[in-house]
KOLMARGU-907131 format. One record per residue (C-alpha): residue in one letter; residue number from 1; x, y, z. Coordinates in Angstrom, 2 decimals, always signed. Example, Ala and Ser with C-alpha at 12.3 -4.5 7.8 and 13.67 -1.06 7.14 Angstrom:
// residues 2
<atom><res>a</res><n>1</n><u>+12.30</u><v>-4.50</v><w>+7.80</w></atom>
<atom><res>s</res><n>2</n><u>+13.67</u><v>-1.06</v><w>+7.14</w></atom>
***
This chain:
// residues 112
<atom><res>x</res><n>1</n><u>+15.92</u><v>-15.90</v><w>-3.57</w></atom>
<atom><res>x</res><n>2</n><u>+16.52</u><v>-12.48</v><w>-4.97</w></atom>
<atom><res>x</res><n>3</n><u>+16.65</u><v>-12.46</v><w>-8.80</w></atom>
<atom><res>x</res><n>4</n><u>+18.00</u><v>-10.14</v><w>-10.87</w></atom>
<atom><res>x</res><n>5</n><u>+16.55</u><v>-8.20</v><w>-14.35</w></atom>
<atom><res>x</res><n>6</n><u>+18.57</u><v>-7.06</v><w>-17.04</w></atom>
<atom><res>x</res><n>7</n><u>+18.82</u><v>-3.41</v><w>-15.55</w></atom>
<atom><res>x</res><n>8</n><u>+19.67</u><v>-5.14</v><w>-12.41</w></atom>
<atom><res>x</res><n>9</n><u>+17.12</u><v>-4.34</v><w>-10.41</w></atom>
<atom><res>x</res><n>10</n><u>+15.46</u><v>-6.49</v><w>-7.84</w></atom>
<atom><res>x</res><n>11</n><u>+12.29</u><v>-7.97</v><w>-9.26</w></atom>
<atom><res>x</res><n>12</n><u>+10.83</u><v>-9.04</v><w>-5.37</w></atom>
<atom><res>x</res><n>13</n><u>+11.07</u><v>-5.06</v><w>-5.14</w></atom>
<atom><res>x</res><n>14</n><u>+9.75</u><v>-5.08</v><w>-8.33</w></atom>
<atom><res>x</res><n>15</n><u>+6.76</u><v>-7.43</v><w>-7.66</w></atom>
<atom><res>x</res><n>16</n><u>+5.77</u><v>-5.98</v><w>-4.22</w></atom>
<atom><res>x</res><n>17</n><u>+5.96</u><v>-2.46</v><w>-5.56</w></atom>
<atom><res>x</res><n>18</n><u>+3.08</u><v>-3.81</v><w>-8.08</w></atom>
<atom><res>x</res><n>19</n><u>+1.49</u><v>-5.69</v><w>-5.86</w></atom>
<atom><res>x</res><n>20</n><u>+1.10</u><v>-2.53</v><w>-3.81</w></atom>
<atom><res>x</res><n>21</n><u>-0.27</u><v>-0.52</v><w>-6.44</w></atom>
<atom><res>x</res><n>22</n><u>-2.77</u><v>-2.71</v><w>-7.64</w></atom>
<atom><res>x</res><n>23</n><u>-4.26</u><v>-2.80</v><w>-4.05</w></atom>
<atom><res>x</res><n>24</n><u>-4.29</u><v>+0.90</v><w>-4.36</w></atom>
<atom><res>x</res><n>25</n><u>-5.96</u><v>+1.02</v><w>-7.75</w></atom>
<atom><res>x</res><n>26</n><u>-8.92</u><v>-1.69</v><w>-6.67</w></atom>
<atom><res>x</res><n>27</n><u>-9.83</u><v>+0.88</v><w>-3.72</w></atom>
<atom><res>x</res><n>28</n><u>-11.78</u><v>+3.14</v><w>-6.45</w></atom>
<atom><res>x</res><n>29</n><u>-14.25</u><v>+0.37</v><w>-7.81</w></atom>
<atom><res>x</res><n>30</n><u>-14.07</u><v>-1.44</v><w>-4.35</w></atom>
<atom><res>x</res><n>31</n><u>-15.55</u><v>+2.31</v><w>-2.98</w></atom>
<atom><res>x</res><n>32</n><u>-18.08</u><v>+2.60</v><w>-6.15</w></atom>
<atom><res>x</res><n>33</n><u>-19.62</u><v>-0.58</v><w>-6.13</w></atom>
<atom><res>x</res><n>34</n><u>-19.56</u><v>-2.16</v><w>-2.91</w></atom>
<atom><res>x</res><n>35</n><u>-18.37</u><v>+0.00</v><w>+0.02</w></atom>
<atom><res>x</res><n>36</n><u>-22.53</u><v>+1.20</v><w>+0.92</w></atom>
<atom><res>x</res><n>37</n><u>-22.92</u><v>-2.89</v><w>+1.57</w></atom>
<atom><res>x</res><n>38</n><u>-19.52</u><v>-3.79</v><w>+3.27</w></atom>
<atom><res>x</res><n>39</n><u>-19.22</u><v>-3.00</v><w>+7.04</w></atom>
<atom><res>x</res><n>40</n><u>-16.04</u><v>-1.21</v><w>+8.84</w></atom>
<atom><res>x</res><n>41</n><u>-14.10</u><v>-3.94</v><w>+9.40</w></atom>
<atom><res>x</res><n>42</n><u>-13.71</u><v>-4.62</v><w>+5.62</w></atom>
<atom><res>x</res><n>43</n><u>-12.44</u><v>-1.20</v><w>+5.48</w></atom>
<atom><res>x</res><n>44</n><u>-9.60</u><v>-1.92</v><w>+7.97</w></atom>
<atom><res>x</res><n>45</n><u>-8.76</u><v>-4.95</v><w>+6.82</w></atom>
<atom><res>x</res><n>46</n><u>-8.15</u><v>-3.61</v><w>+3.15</w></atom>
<atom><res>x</res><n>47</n><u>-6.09</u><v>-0.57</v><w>+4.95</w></atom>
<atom><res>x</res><n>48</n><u>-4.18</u><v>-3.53</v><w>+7.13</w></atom>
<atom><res>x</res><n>49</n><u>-3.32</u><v>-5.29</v><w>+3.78</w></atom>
<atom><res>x</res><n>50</n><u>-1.65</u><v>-2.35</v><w>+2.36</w></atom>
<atom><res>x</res><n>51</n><u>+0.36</u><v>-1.30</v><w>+5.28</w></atom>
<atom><res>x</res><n>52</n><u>+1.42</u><v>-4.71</v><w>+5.69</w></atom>
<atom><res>x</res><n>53</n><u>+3.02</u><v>-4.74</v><w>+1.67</w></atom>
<atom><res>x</res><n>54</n><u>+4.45</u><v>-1.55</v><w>+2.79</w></atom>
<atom><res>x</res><n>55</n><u>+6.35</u><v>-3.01</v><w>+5.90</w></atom>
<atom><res>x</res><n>56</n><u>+7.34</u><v>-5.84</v><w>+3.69</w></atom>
<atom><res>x</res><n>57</n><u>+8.80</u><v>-3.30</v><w>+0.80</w></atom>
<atom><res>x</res><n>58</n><u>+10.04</u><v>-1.44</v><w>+3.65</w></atom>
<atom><res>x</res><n>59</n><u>+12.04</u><v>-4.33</v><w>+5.26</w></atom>
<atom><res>x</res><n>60</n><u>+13.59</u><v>-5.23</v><w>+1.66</w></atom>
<atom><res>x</res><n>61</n><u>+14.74</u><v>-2.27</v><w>+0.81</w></atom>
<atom><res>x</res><n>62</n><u>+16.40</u><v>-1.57</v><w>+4.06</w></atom>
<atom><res>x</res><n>63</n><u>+17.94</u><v>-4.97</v><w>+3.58</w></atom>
<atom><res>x</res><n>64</n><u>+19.24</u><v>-4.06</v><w>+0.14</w></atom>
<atom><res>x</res><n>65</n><u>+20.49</u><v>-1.11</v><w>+1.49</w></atom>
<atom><res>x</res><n>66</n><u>+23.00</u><v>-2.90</v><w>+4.00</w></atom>
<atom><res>x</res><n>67</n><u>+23.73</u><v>-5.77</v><w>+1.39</w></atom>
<atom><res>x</res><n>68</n><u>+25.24</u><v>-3.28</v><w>-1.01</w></atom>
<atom><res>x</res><n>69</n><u>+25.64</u><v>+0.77</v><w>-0.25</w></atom>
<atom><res>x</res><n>70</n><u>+26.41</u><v>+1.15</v><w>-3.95</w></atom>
<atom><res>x</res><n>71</n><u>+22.61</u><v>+1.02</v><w>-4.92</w></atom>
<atom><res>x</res><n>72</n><u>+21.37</u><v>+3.52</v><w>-1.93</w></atom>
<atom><res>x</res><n>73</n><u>+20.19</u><v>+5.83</v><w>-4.76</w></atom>
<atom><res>x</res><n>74</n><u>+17.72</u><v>+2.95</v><w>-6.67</w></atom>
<atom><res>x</res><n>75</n><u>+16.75</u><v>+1.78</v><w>-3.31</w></atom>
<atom><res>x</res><n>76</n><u>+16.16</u><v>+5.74</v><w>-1.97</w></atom>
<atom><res>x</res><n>77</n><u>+13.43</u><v>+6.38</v><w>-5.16</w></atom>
<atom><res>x</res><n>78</n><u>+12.08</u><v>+2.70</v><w>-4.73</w></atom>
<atom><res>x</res><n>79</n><u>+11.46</u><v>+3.63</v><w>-1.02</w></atom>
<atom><res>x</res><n>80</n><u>+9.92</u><v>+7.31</v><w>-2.20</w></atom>
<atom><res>x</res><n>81</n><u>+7.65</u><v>+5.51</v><w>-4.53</w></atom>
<atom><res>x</res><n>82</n><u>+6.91</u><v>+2.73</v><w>-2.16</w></atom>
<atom><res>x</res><n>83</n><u>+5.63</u><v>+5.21</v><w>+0.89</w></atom>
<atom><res>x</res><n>84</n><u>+3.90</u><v>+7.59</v><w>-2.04</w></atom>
<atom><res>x</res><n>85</n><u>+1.42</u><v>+4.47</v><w>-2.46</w></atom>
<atom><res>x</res><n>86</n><u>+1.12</u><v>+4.17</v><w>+1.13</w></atom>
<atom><res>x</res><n>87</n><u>-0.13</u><v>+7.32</v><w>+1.38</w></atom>
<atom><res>x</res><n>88</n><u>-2.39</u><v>+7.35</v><w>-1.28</w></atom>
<atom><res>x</res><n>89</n><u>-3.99</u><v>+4.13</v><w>+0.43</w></atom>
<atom><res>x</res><n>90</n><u>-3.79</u><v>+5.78</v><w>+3.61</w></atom>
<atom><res>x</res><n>91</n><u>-6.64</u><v>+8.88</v><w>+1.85</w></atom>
<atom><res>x</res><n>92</n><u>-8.55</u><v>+6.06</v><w>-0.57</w></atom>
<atom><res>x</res><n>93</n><u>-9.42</u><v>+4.79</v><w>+3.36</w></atom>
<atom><res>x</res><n>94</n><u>-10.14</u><v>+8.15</v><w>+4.57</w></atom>
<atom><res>x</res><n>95</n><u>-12.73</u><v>+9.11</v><w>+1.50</w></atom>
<atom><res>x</res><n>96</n><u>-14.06</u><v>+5.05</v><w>+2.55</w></atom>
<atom><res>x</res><n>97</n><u>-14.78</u><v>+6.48</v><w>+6.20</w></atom>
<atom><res>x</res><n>98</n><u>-16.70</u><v>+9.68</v><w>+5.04</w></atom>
<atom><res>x</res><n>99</n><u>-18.28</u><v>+8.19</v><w>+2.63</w></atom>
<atom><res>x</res><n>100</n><u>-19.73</u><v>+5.55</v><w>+5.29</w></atom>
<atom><res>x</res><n>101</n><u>-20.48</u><v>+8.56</v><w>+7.43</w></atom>
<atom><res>x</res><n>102</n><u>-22.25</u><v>+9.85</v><w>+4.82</w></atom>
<atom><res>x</res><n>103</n><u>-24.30</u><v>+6.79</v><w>+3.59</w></atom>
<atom><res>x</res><n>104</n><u>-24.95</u><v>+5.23</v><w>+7.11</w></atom>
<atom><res>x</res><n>105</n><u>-24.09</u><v>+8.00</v><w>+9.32</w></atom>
<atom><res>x</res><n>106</n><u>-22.06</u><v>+5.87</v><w>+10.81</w></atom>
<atom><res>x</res><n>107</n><u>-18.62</u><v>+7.10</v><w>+13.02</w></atom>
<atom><res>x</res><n>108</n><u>-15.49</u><v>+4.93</v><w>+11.73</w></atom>
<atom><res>x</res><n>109</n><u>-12.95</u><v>+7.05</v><w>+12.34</w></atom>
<atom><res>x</res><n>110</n><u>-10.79</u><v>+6.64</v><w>+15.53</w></atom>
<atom><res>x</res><n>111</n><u>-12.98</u><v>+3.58</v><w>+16.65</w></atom>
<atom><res>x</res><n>112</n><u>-9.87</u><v>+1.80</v><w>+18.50</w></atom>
***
C-alpha cells in the first residue's frame, strides 16, 4: 500500500527513485573494476534493470497522477528527475560499449 511521509509525499516514489539512482551510481565502479572481464550480455542486462525501475516509476506516477490531479506538479518534477536518471544510465551503457570496443575490439552496439 502507498504510505505517506510527513511532507506527504509518496515514499514507493520515494524508494524507487533511490533505488534507481543507486543502480546508476554502481555503473562507475561496475565499469572500473570489472567491465574488461564481464561479457555483453552483463551489459544489457544491467541497462534492462534500469529501464525496467524506470517503467515501474513511470507507471506510479502516472497512476498518482489520475488518483489525485492536485499533485500533477510533485508528480511532473518526480517524473523529470525519474527520466534524468534514465538517461544518465542510458550514456553509463554507452561509455560500457566503447569501452568494450576499445579493450576487446569487440562490436556491442546495435547487436539485436
Amino acid at each position: 500500500m502507498i504510505e505517506r511521509n510527513r511532507s506527504g509525499r509518496w515514499t514507493t516514489v520515494k524508494l524507487g527513485i533511490i533505488y534507481l539512482s543507486s543502480l546508476i551510481k554502481n555503473w562507475k565502479k561496475y565499469a572500473i573494476k570489472f567491465l574488461p572481464l564481464e561479457d555483453v550480455s552483463a551489459i544489457t542486462e544491467r541497462d534492462d534493470n534500469v529501464s525496467r525501475e524506470y517503467n515501474n516509476i513511470l507507471r506510479q506516477l502516472i497512476t498518482r497522477i489520475m488518483e489525485n490531479p492536485r499533485n500533477i506538479t510533485w508528480t511532473l518534477d518526480a517524473l523529470w528527475t525519474v527520466r534524468s536518471l534514465e538517461r544518465i544510465g542510458d550514456h553509463a551503457c554507452y561509455i560500457c560499449e566503447h569501452l568494450i570496443f576499445m579493450i576487446k575490439g569487440e562490436e556491442t552496439r546495435h547487436l539485436s
